[in-house]
C-alpha positions in Angstrom: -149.3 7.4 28.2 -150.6 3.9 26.8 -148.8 4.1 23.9 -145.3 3.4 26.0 -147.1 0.5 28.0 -144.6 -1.5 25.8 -141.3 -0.1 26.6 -142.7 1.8 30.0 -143.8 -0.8 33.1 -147.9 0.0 34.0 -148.3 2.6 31.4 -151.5 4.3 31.0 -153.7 7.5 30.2 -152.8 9.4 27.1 -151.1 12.7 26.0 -154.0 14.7 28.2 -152.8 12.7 31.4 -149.6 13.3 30.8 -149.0 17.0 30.3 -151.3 17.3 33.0 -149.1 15.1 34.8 -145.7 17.2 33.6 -147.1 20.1 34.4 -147.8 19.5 37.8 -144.4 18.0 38.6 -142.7 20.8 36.4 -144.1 23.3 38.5 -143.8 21.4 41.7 -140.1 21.4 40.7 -139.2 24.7 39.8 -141.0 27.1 42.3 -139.6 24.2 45.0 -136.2 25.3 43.9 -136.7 29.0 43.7 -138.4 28.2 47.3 -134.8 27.4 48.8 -134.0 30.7 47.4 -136.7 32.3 49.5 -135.7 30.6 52.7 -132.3 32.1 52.4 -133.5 35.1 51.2 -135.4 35.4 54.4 -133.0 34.3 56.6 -130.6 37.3 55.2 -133.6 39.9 55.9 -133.7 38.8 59.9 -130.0 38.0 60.4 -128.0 40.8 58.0 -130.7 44.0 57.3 -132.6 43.2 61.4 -136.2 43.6 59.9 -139.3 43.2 61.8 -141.8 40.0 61.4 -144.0 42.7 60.9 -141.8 44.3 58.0 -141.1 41.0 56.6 -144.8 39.2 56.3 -145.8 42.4 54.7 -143.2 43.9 52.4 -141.2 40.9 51.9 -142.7 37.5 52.1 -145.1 38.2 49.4 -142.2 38.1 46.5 -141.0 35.3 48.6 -144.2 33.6 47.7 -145.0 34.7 44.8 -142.0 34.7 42.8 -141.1 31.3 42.7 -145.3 30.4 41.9 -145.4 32.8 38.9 -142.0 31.7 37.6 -143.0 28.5 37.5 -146.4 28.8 36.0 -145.4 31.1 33.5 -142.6 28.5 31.9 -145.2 25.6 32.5 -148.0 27.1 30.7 -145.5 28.1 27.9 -144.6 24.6 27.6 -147.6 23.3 27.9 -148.9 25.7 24.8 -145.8 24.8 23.1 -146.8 21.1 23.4 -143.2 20.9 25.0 -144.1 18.5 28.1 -144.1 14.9 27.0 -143.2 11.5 27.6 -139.2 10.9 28.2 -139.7 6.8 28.9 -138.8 7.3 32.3 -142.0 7.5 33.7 -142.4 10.9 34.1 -143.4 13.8 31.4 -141.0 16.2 31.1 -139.1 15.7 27.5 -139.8 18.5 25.3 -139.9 16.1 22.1 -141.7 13.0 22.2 -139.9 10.2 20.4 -140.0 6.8 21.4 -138.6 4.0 19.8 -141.7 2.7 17.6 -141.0 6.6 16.4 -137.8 5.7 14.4 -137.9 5.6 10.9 -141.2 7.7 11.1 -141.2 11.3 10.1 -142.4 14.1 12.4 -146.1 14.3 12.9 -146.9 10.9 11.3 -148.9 8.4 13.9 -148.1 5.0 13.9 -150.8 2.5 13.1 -151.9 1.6 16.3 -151.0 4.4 18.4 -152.5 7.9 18.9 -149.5 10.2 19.6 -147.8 11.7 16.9 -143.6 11.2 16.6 -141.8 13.8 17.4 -144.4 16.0 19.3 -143.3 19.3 20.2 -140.4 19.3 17.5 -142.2 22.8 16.6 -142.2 24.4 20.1 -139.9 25.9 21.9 -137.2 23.2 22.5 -134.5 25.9 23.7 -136.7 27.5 25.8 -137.3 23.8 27.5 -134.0 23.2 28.1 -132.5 27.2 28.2 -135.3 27.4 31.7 -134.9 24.2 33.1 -130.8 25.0 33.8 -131.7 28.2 34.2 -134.0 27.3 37.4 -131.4 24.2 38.6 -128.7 26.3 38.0 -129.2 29.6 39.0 -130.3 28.6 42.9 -127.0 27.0 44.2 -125.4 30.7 43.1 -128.1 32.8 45.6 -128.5 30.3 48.0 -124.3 30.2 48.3 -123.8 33.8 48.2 -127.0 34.7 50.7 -125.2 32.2 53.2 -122.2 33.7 52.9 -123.6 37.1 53.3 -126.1 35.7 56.7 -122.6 34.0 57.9 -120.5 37.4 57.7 -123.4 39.0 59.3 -123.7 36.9 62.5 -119.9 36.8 62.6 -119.6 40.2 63.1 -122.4 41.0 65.1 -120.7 37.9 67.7 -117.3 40.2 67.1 -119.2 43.4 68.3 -120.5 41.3 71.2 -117.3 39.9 72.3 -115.6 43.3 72.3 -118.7 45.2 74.2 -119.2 42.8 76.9 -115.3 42.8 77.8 -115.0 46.4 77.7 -117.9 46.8 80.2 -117.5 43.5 82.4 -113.4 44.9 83.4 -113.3 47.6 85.8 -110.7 50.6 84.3 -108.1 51.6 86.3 -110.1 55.3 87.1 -113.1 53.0 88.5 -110.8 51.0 90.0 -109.2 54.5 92.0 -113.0 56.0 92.7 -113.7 56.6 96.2 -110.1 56.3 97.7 -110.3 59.5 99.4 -111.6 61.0 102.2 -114.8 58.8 102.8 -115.8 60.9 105.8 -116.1 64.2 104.0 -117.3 62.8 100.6 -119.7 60.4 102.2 -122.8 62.0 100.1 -121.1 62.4 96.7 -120.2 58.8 97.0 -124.0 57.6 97.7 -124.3 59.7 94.5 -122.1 58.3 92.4 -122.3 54.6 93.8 -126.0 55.0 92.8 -124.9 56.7 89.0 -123.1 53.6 89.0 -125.4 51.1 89.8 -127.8 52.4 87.0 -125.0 52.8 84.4 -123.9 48.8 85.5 -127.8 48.1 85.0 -127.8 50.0 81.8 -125.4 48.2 80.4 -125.9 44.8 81.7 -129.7 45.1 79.6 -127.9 46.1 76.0 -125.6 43.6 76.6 -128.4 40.7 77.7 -130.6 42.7 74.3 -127.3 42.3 72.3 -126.2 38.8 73.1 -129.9 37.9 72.3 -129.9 39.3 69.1 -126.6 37.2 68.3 -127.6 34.1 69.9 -130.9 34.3 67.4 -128.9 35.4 64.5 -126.5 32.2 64.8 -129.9 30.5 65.4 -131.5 31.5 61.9 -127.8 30.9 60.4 -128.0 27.3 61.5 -131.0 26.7 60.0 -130.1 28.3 56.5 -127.5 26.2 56.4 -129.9 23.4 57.0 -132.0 24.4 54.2 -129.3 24.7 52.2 -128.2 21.4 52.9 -131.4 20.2 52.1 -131.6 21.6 48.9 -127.9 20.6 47.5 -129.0 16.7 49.0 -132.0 16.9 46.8 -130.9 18.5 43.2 -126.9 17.5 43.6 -128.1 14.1 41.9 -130.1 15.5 39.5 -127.7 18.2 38.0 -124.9 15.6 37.4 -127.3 13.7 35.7 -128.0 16.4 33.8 -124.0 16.7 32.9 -123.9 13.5 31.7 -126.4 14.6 29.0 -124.6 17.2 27.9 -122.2 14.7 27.7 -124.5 12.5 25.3 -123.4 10.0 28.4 -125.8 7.3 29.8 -126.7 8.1 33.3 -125.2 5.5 35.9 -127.3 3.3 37.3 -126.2 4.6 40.8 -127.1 8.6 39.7 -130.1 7.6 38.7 -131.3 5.7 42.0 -130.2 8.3 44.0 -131.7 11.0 42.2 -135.1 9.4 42.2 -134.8 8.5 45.8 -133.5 12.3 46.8 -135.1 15.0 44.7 -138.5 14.3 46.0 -137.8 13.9 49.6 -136.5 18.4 49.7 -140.0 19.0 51.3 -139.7 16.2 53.9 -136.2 17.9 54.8 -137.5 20.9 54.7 -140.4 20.2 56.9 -138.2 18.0 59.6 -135.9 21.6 59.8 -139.0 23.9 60.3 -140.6 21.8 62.9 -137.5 20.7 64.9 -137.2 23.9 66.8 -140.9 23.8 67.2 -141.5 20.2 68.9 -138.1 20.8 70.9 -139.5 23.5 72.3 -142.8 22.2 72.4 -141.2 19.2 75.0 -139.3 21.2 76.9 -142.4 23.1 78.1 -144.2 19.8 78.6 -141.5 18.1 80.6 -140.6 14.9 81.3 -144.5 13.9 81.5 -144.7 15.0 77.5 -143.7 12.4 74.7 -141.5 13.6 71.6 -144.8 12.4 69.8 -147.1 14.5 71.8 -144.6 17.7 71.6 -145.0 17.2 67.2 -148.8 17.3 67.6 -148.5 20.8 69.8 -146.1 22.2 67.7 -148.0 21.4 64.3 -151.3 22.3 65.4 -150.1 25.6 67.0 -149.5 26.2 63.4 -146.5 28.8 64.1 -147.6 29.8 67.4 -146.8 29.9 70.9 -150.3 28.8 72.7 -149.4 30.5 75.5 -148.7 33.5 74.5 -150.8 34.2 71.0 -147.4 34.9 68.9 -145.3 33.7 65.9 -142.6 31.5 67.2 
């Protein structure tokens, strides 16, 4: 707000402006967080329990959506009613307690001549509940989002184990296949068009679980990979921000560093997480188009396909 413009470069508004403004960013942050959540979450449904897109868009991806957007309007609203969203002199709204320097000396609730916010604003809320929700939410996700990949990475590890194992027991000939059809091939010449037919079809059979098997692996490791990339996505973007947040429970002085990166990095978890949902798509995208398609023109295809594969109508 304009009362800061003193101490804060290109201040302006007032308190409206800037719980409105704490708000918005509070709940940007929080249900972005509980959104890496989700995207492990999700990955753990396909890779570990095998459930259908059809399963998943309607049984699970609803909590995956709305979850993280009621969490987070629920705690903003509180703090918002609680007058707990407030001006921290960082440029950014989010301090449950507003007391800037021309505050000291003042008592809480008194206005300083000249200004229009009252010192210590939101002394009377719900302080705890500020800080007790905010680690909660930055704290809480690195747990689910280590223990899902761990759980999708066990998964895919053993379905590639079960793989191995099947294919080499089927691709090796055993020593009684191996002896089949040593006898008398005059007199058995019928029961071995039998049999050589019984085993075509078996070696057909399983060659097709095998192919359907080493599919389903080689898509589990696929959505594997790109948990871990959403993962990595997420730790790049908070990593800053929660040993930032150690230092204050330190009652230490964030370095200058910490603070550059943090404010460089914490916004950018939807650009990463957009580049990781559209790579597969535009790869795939240009290796349909060929040669004659740009990596340019294979982004437009894949964004406005919006999920799609335009030649065949489905979710990709």
């Amino acid at each position: 707000p304009s009362d800061d413009n003193y101490f804060v470069w290109n201040a302006s508004g007032n308190q409206l402006t800037c719980s409105v403004q704490g708000f918005l960013s509070s709940v940007g942050a929080a249900s972005g967080l509980l959104y890496s959540c989700s995207l492990n979450l999700y990955s753990l449904a396909v890779v570990k329990n095998r459930k259908s897109d059809q399963y998943i868009r309607t049984k699970i991806e609803p909590f995956l959506h709305g979850v993280p957007i009621v969490y987070a309007l629920i705690i903003n609203i509180t703090l918002v009613i609680t007058k707990n969203l407030n001006d921290s002199g960082g440029g950014n709204c989010f301090a449950p307690e507003y007391r800037p320097p021309h505050c000291i000396g003042y008592e809480d609730g008194e206005v300083r001549d000249g200004f229009t916010i009252p010192c210590g604003r939101g002394h009377d809320g719900v302080v705890l509940f500020h800080y007790t929700s905010g680690f909660i939410t930055i704290f809480i996700v690195p747990i689910v989002v280590g223990v899902s990949l761990g759980m999708i990475y066990e998964a895919v590890r053993k379905q590639e184990n079960v793989i191995g194992r099947y294919g080499e027991s089927n691709f090796t000939p055993s020593a009684a296949q191996r002896s089949t059809n040593l006898g008398d091939d005059n007199a058995n010449n019928n029961n071995e068009e039998d049999e050589e037919t019984s085993s075509s079809w078996k070696e057909k059979f399983s060659w097709c679980k095998i192919c359907k098997r080493s599919s389903t692996s080689s898509n589990s490791r696929a959505v594997m990979d790109r948990a871990i990339a959403y993962s990595v996505a997420y730790f790049l973007a908070w990593s800053f921000l929660a040993i930032g947040l150690c230092f204050d429970l330190a009652g230490v002085e964030w370095p200058t560093a910490i603070w550059y990166l943090t404010n460089i990095f914490n916004p950018l978890q939807g650009f990463f997480n957009f580049c990781i949902f559209m790579y597969p798509k535009v790869s795939k995208a240009k290796s349909r188009g060929g040669d004659e398609t740009t990596w340019f023109g294979a982004f437009g295809k894949a964004f406005w396909s919006r999920g799609r594969n335009p030649n065949a109508g489905t979710r990709s």
